[in-house]
Phi, psi and omega in degrees: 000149183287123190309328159301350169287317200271233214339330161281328168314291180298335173295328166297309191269011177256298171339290172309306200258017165294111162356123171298103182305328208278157147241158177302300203297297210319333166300320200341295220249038160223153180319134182272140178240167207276154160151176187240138171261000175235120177319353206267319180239139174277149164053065182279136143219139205240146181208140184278142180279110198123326205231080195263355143310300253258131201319170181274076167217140157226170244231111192273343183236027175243208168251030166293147189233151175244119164277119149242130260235139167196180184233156166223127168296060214209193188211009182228142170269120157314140143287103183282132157242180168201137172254138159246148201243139128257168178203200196245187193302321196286347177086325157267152211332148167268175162288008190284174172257163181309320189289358178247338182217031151213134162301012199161172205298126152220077169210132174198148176268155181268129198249323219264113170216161179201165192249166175298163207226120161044059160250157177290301202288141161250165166172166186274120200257141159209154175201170204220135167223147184253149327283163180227172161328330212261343197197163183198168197234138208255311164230170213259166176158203190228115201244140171252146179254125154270136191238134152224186213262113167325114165077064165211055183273359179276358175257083170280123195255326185203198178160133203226134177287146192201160161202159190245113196264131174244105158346031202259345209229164152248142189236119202231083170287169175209150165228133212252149151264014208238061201268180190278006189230352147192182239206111185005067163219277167246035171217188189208131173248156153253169206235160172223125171256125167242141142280093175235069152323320186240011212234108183271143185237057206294338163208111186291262194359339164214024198236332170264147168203153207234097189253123146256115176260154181228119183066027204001071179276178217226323197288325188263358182295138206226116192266196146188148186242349199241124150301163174251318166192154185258098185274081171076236191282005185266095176289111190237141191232079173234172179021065193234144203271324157338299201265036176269133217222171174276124158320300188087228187209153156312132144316142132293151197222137165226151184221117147247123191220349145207200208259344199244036176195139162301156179246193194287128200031043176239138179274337205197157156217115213218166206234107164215125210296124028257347209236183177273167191218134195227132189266115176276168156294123151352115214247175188247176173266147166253016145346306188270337220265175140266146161343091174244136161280152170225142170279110228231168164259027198032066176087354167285188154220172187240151169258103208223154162190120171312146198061013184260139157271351161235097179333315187276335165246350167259016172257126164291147170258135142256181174262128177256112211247126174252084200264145184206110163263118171185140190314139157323092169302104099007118183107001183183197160226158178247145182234153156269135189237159185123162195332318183294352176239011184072005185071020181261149152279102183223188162281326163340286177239069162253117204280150191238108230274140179247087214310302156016287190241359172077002206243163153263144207226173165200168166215122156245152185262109197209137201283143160316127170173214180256172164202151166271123148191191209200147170295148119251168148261119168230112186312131158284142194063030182257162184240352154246112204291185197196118177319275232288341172323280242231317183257343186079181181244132197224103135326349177269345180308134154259130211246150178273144143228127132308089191261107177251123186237138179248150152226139168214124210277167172320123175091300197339164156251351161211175182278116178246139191253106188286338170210176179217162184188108169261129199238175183217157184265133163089335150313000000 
């Protein structure tokens, strides 16, 4: 092996295994988001069952179900429990008690596990589905699954965002490139009609409120509460400069789903004990390019390994080498974003400029499959990132939004989230 292999390698196994800084407590008094507090566990996912694109929401009064999903890096099984927080629109706790917006115990063990199959990497599959025999759900909102260490629940490992809907409004967004601050260049607005024709409301004006996401990042979500006007059973979310969003870019796409062949953005794969190692290509900042469209899964990924009959557990962790040629930015940092990092800024996927090779370089260790991401820039001291430095802003892009409208009437104690609604950009 080329001594530049064995040396991004050993630079790779220091990145990968540094202890996780953050804890739930440290979090405590910030919204809760999807994530792992331990290096140990991997690959969360959360997915409605049947609908495997589709945002992590169900239908509270159907027989829809949510699965979720993780890996623990071990060769032993844990003892698992899991708790549901509900919360309002905002992602932190409502005022309900466990007995008003759960059916049934809430402390229950995680049963459904299997260990890897012929893989380097070993590890432990585990995964859950909601509701269940053990517990069902009372009311619609936005709900977290907490994971932890049997009869530990103050060591909280992980945690996954999820949210449950009562089918009572039509909820109709629209999106535009032809927005109030320019006219089909770099942004996208969206617009929201609701019909609650069937649904009493008593002052739309202080009683709602409307979180819309693009691609479902967390950082950039935009709640609004005040309509621009009510025509009868009609709510209109118009020309509101809130709901103006960045266009951005196509997802970028990689594929490793085996071993004897390179994939779809990979230059090279090569094997050094203990993992597989996957080189993507080398990529350019697109700031400057034109436009090309790809069809993309707007920012997931899928758990695939050619030939397995079972995935989840016959799919391999590589080590994944992420490269960005490009001049040093300033003024901030770049991260990779998308589903495969939770949408999160952490040092975990913070690209790292290597003065050396002139390049920005990162490595994450990630089960075989397909994946989605994208370059951000986050600004220092800003809390929302930003496309253009690195992916540019495109009006032709096409973005999934993800329209959630709550209500909560006079006396109520939390946000019941009565519809949904979903648009597509480029449609």
């Amino acid at each position: 092996m080329k001594p530049a292999h064995i040396l991004r390698v050993l630079l790779a196994a220091i990145v990968l295994w540094t202890p996780c800084a953050l804890t739930a407590q440290s979090l405590s008094d910030q919204p809760y988001e999807t994530r792992s507090f331990s290096d140990r566990f991997k690959t969360l996912r959360t997915q409605v069952e049947g609908r495997e694109l589709f945002p992590p929401i169900i239908d509270l009064n159907t027989n829809e179900h949510i699965t979720i999903s993780f890996d623990e890096m071990t060769e032993e099984v844990s003892y698992l429990q899991y708790s549901l927080v509900h919360c309002n629109a905002d992602w932190r706790p409502s005022a309900l008690s466990d007995l008003e917006y759960l059916d049934g115990f809430n402390t229950n063990p995680i049963e459904e596990f299997d260990f890897s199959m012929a893989t380097f990497a070993h590890y432990v599959h585990y995964s859950l589905t909601l509701p269940n025999e053990d517990v069902q759900f009372k009311v619609s909102g936005n709900y977290v699954l907490l994971v932890y260490p049997e009869n530990e629940p103050e060591r909280v490992l992980l945690q996954v965002c999820f949210s449950v809907y009562e089918n009572n409004i039509l909820v109709a967004p629209s999106v535009t490139s032809r927005t109030d601050i320019d006219y089909n260049r770099e942004h996208q607005q969206v617009s929201v009609t609701l019909n609650a024709n069937n649904y009493r409301i008593q002052n739309p004006y202080n009683e709602l409120k409307v979180s819309v996401t693009q691609n479902g990042r967390r950082d950039n979500e935009v709640i609004v509460n005040r309509p621009l006007r009510v025509q009868g059973s009609q709510i209109f979310f118009d020309h509101d400069r809130n709901l103006i969003f960045e266009a951005g870019n196509e997802f970028r796409r990689f594929e490793m789903v085996a071993t004897r062949y390179a994939g779809l953005g990979v230059s090279n794969i090569y094997h050094f004990d203990p993992y597989y190692h996957v080189e993507l290509t080398p990529v350019k900042p697109r700031s400057e390019s034109s436009y090309l469209y790809d069809q993309t899964q707007n920012g997931r990924f899928v758990i695939r390994q050619s030939g397995a009959s079972d995935s989840d557990t016959e799919a391999d962790y590589f080590v994944v080498h992420f490269t960005l040629d490009s001049d040093p930015i300033p003024g901030g940092k770049i991260y990779i974003d998308g589903e495969l990092t939770n949408h999160l800024y952490s040092p975990y996927n913070e690209m790292v400029y290597n003065p050396q090779t002139e390049q920005y370089e990162k490595t994450l260790l990630l089960k075989q499959g397909s994946y989605n991401y994208q370059y951000l820039f986050l600004p220092d001291g800003a809390r929302t990132a930003t496309a253009a430095p690195v992916e540019g802003n495109y009006y032709q892009t096409v973005n999934e939004y993800l329209v959630k409208v709550y209500h909560r009437a006079p006396g109520e104690r939390y946000d019941r989230l009565i519809g949904i609604g979903m648009s597509y950009s480029g449609r």
